[in-house]
N, CA, C, O and CB atoms as a CASP TS submission, in Angstrom:
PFRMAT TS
TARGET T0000
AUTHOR 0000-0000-0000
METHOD Language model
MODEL 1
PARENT N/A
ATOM      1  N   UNK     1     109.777 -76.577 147.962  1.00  0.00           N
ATOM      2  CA  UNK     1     109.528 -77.254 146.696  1.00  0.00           C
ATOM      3  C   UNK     1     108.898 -76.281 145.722  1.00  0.00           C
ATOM      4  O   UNK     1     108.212 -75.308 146.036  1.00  0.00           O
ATOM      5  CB  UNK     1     108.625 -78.487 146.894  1.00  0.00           C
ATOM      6  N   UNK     2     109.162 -76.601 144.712  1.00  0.00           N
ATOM      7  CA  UNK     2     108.702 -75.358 143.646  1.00  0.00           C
ATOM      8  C   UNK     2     107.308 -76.112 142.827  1.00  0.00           C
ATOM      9  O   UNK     2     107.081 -77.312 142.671  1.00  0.00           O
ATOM     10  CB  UNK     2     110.255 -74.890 142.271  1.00  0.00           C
ATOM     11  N   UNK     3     106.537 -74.963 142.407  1.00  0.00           N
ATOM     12  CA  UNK     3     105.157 -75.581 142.215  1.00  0.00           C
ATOM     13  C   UNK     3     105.168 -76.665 141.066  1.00  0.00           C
ATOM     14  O   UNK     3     104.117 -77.268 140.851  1.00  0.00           O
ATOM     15  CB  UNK     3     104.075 -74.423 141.851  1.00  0.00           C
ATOM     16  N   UNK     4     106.322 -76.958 140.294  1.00  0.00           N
ATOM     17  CA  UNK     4     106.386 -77.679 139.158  1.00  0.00           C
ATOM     18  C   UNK     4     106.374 -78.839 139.708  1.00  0.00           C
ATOM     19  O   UNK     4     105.457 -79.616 139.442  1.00  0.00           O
ATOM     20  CB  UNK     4     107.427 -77.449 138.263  1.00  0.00           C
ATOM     21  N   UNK     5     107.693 -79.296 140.850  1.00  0.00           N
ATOM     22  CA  UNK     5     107.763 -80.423 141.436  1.00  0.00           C
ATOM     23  C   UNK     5     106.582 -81.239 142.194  1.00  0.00           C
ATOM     24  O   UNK     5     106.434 -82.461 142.195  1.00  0.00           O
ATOM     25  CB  UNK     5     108.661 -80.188 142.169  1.00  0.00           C
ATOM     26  N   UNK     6     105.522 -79.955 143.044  1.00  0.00           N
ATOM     27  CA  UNK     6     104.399 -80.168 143.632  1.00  0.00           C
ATOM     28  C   UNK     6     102.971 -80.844 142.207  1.00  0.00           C
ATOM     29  O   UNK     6     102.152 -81.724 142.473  1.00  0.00           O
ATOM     30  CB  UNK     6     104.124 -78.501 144.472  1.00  0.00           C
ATOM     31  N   UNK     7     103.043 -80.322 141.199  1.00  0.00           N
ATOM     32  CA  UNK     7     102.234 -80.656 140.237  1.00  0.00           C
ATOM     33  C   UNK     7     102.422 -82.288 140.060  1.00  0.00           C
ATOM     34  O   UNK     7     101.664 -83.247 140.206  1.00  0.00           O
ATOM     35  CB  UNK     7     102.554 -79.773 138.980  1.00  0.00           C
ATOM     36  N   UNK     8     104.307 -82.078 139.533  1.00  0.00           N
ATOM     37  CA  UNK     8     104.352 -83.474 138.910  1.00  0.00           C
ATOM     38  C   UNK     8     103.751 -84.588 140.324  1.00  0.00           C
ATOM     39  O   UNK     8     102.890 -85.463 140.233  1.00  0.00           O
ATOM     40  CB  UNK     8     106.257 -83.846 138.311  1.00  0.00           C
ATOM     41  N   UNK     9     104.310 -84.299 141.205  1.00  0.00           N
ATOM     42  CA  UNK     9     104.141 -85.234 142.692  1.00  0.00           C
ATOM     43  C   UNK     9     102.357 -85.513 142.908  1.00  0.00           C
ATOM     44  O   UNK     9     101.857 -86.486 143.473  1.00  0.00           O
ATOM     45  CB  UNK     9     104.886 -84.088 144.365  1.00  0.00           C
ATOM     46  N   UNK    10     101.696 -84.468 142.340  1.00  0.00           N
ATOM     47  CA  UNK    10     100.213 -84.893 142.387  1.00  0.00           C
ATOM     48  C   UNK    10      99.665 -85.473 141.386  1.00  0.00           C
ATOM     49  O   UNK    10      98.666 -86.169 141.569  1.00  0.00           O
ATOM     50  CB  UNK    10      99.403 -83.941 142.589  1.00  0.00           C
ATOM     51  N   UNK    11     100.374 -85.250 139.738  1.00  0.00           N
ATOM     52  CA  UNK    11      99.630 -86.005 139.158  1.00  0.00           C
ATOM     53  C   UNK    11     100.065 -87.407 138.873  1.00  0.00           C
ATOM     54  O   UNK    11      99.385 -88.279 138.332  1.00  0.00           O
ATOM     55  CB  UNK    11      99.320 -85.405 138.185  1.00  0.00           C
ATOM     56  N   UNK    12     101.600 -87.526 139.420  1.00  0.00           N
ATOM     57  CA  UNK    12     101.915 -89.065 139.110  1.00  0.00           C
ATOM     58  C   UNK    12     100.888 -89.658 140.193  1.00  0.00           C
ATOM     59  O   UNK    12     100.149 -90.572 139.826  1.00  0.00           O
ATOM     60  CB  UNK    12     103.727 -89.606 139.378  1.00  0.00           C
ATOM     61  N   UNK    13     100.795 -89.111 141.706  1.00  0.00           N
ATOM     62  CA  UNK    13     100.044 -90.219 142.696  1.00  0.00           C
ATOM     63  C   UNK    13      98.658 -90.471 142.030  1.00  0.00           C
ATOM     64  O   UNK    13      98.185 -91.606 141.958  1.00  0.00           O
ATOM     65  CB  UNK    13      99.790 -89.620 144.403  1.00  0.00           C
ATOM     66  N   UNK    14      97.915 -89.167 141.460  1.00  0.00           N
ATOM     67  CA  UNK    14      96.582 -89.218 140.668  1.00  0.00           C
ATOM     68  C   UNK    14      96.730 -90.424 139.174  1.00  0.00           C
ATOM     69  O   UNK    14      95.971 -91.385 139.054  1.00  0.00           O
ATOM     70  CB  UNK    14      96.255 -87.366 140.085  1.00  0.00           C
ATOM     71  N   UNK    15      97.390 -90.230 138.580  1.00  0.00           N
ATOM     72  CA  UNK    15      97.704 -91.364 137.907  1.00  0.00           C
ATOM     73  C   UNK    15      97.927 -92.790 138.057  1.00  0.00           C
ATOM     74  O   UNK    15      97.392 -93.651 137.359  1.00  0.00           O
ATOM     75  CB  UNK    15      98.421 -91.122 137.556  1.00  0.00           C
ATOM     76  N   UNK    16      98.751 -92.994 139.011  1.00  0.00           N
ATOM     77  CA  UNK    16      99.113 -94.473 140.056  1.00  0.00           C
ATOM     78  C   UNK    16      97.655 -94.622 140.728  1.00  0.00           C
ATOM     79  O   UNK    16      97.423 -95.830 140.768  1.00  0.00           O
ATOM     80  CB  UNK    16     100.594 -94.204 141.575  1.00  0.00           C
ATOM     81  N   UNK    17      96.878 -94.100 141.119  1.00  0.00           N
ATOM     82  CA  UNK    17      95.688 -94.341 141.666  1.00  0.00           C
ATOM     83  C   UNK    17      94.485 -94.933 141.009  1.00  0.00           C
ATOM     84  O   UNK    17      93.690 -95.789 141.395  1.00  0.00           O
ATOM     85  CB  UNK    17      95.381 -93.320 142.090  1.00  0.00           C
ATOM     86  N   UNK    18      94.586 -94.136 139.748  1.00  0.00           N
ATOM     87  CA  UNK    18      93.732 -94.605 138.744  1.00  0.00           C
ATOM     88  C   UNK    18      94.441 -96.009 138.257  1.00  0.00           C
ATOM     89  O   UNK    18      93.808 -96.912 138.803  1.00  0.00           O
ATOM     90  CB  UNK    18      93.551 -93.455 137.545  1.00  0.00           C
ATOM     91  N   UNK    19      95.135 -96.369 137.728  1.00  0.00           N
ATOM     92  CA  UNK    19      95.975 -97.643 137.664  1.00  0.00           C
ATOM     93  C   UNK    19      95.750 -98.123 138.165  1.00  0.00           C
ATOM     94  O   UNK    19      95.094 -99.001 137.605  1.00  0.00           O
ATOM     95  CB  UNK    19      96.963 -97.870 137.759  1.00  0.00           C
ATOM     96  N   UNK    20      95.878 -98.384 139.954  1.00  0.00           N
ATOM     97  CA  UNK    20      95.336 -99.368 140.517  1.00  0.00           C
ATOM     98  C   UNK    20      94.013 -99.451 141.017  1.00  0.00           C
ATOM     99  O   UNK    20      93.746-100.304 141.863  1.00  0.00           O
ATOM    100  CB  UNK    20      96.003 -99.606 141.298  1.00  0.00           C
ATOM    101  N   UNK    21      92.930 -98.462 140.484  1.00  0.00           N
ATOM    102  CA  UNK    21      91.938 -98.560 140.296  1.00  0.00           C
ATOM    103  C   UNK    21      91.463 -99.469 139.330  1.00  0.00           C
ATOM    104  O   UNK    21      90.524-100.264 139.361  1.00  0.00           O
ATOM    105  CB  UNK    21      91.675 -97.618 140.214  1.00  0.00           C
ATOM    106  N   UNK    22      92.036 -99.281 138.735  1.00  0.00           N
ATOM    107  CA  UNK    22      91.193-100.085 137.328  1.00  0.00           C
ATOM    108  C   UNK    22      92.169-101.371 137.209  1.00  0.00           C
ATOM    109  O   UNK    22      92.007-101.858 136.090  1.00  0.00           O
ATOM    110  CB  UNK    22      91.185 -98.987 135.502  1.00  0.00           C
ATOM    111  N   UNK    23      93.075-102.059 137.922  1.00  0.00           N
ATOM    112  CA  UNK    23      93.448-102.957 138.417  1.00  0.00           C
ATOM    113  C   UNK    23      92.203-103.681 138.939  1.00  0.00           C
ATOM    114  O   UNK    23      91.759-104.724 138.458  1.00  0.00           O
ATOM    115  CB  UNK    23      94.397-102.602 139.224  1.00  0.00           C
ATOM    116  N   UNK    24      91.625-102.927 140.111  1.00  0.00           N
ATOM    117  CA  UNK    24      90.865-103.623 140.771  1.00  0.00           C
ATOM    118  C   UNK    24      89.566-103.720 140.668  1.00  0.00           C
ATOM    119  O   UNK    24      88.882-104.447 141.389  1.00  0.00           O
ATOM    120  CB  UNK    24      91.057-103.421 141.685  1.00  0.00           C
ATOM    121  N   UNK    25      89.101-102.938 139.692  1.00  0.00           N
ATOM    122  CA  UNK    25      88.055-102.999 138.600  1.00  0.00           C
ATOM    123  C   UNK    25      87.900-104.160 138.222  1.00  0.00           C
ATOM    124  O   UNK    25      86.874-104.783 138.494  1.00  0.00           O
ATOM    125  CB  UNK    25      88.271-102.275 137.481  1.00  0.00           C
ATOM    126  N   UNK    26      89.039-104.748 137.419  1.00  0.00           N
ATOM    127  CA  UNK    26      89.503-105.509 136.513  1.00  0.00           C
ATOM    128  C   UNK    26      88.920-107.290 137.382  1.00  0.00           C
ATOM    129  O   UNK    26      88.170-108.252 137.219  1.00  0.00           O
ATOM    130  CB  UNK    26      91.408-105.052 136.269  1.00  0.00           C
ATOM    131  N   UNK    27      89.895-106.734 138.266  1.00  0.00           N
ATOM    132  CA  UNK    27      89.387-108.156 139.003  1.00  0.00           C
ATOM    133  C   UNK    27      88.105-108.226 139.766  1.00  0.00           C
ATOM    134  O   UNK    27      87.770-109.339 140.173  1.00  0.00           O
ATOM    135  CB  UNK    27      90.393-108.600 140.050  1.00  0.00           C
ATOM    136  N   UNK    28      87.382-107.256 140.003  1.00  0.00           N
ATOM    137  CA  UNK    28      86.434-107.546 140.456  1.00  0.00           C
ATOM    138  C   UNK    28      85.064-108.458 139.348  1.00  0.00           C
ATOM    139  O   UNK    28      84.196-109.302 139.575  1.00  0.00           O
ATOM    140  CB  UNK    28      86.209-106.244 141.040  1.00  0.00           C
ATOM    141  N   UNK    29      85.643-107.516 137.864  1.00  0.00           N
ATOM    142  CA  UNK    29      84.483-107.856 136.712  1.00  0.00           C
ATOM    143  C   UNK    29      85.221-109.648 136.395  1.00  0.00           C
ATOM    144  O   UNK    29      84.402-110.434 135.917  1.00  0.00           O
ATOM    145  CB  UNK    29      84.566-106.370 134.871  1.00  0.00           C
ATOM    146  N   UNK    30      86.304-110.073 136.590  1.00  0.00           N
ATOM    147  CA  UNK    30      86.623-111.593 136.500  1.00  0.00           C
ATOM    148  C   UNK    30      86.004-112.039 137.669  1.00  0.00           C
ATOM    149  O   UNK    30      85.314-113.026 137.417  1.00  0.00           O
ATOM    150  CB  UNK    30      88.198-112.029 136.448  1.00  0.00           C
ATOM    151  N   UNK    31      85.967-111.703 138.888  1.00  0.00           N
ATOM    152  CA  UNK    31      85.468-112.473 139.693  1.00  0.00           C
ATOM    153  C   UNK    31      83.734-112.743 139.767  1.00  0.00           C
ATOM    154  O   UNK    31      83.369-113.859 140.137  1.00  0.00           O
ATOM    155  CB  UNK    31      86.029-111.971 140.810  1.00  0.00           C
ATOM    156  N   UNK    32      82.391-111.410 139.308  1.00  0.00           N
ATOM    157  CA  UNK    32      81.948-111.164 139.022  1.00  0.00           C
ATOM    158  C   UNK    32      81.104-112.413 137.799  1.00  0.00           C
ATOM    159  O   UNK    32      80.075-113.087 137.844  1.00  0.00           O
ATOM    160  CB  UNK    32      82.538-110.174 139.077  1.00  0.00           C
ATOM    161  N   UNK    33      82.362-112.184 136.663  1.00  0.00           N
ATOM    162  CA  UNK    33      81.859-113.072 135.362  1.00  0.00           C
ATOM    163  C   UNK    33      82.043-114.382 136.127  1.00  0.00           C
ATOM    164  O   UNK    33      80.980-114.999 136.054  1.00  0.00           O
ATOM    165  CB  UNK    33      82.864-112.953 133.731  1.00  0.00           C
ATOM    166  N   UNK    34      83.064-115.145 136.919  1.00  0.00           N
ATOM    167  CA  UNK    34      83.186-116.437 137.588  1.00  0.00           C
ATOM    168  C   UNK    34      81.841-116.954 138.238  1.00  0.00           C
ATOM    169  O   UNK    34      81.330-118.067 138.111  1.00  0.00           O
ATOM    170  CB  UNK    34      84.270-116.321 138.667  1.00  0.00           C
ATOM    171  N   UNK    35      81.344-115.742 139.052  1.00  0.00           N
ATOM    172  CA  UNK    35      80.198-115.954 139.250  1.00  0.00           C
ATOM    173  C   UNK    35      78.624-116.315 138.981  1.00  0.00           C
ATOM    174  O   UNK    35      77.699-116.955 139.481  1.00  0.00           O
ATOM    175  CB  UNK    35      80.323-115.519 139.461  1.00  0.00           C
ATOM    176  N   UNK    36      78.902-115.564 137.973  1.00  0.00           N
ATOM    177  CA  UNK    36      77.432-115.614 137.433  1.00  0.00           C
ATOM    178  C   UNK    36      77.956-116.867 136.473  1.00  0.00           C
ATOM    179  O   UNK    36      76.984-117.557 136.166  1.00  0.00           O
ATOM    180  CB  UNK    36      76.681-113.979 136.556  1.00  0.00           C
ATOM    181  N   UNK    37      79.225-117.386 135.892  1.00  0.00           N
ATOM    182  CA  UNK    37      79.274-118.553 134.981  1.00  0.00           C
ATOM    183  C   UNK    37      78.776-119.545 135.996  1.00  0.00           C
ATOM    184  O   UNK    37      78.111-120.464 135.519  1.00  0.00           O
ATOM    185  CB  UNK    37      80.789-118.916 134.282  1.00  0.00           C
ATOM    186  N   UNK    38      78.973-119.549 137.396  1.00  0.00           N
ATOM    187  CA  UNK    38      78.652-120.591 138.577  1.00  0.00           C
ATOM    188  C   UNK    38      77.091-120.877 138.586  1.00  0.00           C
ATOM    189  O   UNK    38      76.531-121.968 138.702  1.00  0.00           O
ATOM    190  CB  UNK    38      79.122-119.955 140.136  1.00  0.00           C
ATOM    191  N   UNK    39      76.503-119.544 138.424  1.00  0.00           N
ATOM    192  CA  UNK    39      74.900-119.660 138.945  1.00  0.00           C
ATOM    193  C   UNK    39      74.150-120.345 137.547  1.00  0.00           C
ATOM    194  O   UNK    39      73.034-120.854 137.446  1.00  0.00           O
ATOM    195  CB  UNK    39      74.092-117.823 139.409  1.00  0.00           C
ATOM    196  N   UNK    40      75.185-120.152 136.556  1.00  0.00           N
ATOM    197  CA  UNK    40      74.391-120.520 135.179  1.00  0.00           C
ATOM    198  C   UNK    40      74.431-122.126 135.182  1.00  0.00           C
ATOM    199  O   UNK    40      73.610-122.954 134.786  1.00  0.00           O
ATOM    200  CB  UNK    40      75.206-119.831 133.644  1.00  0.00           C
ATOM    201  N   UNK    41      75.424-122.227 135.649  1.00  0.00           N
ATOM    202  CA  UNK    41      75.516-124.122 136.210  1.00  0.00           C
ATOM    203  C   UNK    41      74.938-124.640 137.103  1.00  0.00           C
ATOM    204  O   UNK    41      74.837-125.863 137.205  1.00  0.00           O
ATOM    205  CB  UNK    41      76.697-124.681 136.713  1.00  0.00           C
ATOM    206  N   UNK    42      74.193-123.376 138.343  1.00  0.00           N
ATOM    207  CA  UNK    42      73.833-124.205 139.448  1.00  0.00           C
ATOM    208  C   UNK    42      72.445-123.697 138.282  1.00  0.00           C
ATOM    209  O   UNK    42      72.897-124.140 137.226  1.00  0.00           O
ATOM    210  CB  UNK    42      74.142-123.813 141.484  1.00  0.00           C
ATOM    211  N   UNK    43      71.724-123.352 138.091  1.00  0.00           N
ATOM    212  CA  UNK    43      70.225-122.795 137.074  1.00  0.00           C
ATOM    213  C   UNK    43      70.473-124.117 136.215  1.00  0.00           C
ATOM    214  O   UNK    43      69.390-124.695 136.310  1.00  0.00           O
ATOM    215  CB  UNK    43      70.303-120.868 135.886  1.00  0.00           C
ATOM    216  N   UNK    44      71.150-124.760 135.578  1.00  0.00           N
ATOM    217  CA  UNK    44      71.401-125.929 134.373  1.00  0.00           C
ATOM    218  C   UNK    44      70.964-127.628 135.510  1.00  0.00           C
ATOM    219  O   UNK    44      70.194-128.574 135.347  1.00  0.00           O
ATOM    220  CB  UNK    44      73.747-125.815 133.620  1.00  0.00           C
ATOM    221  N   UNK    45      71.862-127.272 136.489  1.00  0.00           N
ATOM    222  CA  UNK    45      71.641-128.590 137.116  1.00  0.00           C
ATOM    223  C   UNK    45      70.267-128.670 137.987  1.00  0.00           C
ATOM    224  O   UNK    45      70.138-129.728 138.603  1.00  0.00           O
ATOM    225  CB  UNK    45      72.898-128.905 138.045  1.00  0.00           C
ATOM    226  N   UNK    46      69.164-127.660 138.141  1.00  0.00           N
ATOM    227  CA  UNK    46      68.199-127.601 138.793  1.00  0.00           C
ATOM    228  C   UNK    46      67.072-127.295 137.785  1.00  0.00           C
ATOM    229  O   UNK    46      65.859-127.202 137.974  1.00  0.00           O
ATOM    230  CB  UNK    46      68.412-126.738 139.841  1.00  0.00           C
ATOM    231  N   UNK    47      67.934-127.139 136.468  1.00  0.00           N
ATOM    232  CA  UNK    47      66.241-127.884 135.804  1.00  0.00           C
ATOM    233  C   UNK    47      66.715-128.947 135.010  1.00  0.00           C
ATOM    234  O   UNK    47      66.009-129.335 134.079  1.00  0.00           O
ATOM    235  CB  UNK    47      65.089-126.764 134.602  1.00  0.00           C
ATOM    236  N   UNK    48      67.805-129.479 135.237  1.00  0.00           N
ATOM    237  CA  UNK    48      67.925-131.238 134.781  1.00  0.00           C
ATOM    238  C   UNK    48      67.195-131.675 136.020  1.00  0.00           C
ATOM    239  O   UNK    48      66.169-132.345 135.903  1.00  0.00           O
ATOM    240  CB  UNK    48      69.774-132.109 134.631  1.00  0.00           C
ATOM    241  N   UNK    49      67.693-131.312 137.278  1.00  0.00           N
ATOM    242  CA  UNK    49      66.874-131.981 138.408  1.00  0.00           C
ATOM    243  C   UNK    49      65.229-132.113 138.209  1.00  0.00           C
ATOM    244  O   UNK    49      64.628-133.164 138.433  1.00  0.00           O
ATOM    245  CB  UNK    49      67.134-131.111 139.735  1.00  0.00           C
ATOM    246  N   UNK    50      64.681-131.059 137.819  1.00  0.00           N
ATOM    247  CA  UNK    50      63.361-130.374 137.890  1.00  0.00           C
ATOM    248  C   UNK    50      62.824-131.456 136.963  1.00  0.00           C
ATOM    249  O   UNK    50      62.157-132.429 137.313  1.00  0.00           O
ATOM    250  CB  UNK    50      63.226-128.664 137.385  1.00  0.00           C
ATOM    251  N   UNK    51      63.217-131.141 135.718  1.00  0.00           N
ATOM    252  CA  UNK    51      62.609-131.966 134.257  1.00  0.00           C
ATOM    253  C   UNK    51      62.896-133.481 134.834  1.00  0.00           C
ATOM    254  O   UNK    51      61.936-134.252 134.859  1.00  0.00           O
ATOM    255  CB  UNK    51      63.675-131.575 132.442  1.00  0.00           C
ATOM    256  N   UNK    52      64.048-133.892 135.250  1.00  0.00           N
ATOM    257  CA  UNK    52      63.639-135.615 135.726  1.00  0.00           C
ATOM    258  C   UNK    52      63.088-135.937 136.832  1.00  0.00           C
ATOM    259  O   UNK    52      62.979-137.135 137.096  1.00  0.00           O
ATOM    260  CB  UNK    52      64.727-136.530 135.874  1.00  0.00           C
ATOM    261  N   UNK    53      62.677-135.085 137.617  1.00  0.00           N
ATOM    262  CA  UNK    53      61.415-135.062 138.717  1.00  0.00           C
ATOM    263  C   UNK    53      60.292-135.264 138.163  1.00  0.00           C
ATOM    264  O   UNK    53      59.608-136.224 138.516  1.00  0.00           O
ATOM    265  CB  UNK    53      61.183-133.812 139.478  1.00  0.00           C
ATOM    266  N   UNK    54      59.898-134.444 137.235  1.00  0.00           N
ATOM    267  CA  UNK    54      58.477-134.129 136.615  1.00  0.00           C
ATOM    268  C   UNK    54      58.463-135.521 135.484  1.00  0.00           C
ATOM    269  O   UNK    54      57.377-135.913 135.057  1.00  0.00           O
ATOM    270  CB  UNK    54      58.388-132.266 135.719  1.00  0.00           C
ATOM    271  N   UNK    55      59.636-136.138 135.101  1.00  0.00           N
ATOM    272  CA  UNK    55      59.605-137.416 134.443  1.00  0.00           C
ATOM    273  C   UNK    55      59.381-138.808 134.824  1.00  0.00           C
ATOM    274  O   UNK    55      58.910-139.736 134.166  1.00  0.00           O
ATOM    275  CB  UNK    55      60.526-137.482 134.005  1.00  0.00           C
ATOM    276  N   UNK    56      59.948-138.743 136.391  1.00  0.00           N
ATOM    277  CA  UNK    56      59.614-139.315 137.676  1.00  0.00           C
ATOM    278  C   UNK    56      57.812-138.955 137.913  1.00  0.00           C
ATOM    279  O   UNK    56      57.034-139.894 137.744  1.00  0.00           O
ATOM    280  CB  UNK    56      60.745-138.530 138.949  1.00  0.00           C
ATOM    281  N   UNK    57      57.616-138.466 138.050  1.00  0.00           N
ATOM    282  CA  UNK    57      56.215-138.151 138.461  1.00  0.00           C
ATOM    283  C   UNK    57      55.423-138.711 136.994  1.00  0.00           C
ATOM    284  O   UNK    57      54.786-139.741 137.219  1.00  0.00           O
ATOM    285  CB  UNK    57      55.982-136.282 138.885  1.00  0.00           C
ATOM    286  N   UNK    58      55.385-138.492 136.326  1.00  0.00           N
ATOM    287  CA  UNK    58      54.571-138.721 135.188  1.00  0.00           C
ATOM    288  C   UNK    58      54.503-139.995 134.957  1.00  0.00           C
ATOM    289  O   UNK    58      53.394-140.416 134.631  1.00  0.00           O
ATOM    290  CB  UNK    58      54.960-138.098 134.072  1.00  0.00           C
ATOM    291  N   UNK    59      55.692-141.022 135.058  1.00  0.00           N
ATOM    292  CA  UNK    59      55.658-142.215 135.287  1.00  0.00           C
ATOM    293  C   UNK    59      55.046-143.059 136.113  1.00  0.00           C
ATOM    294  O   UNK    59      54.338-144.022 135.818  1.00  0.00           O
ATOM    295  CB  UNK    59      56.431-142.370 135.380  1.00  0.00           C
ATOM    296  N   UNK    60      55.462-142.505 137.550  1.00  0.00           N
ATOM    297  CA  UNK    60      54.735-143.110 138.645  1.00  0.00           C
ATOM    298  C   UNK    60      52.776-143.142 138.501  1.00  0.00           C
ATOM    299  O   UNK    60      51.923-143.867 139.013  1.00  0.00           O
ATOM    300  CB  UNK    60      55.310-142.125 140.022  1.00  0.00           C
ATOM    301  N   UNK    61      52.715-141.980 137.557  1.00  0.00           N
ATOM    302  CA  UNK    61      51.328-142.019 137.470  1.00  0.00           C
ATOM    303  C   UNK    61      50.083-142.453 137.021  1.00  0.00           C
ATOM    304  O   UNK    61      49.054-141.939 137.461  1.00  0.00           O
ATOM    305  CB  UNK    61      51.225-141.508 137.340  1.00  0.00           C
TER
END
């Protein structure tokens, strides 16, 4: 093989690599943002819980 063919053959795989690098980048930062949108809902429903506990309590008292 002549060194031209050897170049192109390394930088297309170096190229295709990065591609599906940042493919999987990609989905990791969606799965990532899914997440933390989850914890911001479970943080929302545990101080509705919290605040009508402490509304509960204040009553009973």
């Amino acid at each position: 093989m002549s060194v031209e063919v050897i170049v192109y053959l390394l930088t297309t795989m170096v190229l295709l690599g990065f591609g599906f690098g940042g493919i999987r980048l990609y989905q990791i930062r969606k799965s990532l943002e899914r997440q933390v949108i989850q914890n911001m809902d479970i943080i929302l429903l545990l101080r509705t819980q919290n605040s009508h506990l402490e509304q509960l309590k204040r009553e009973s008292l």
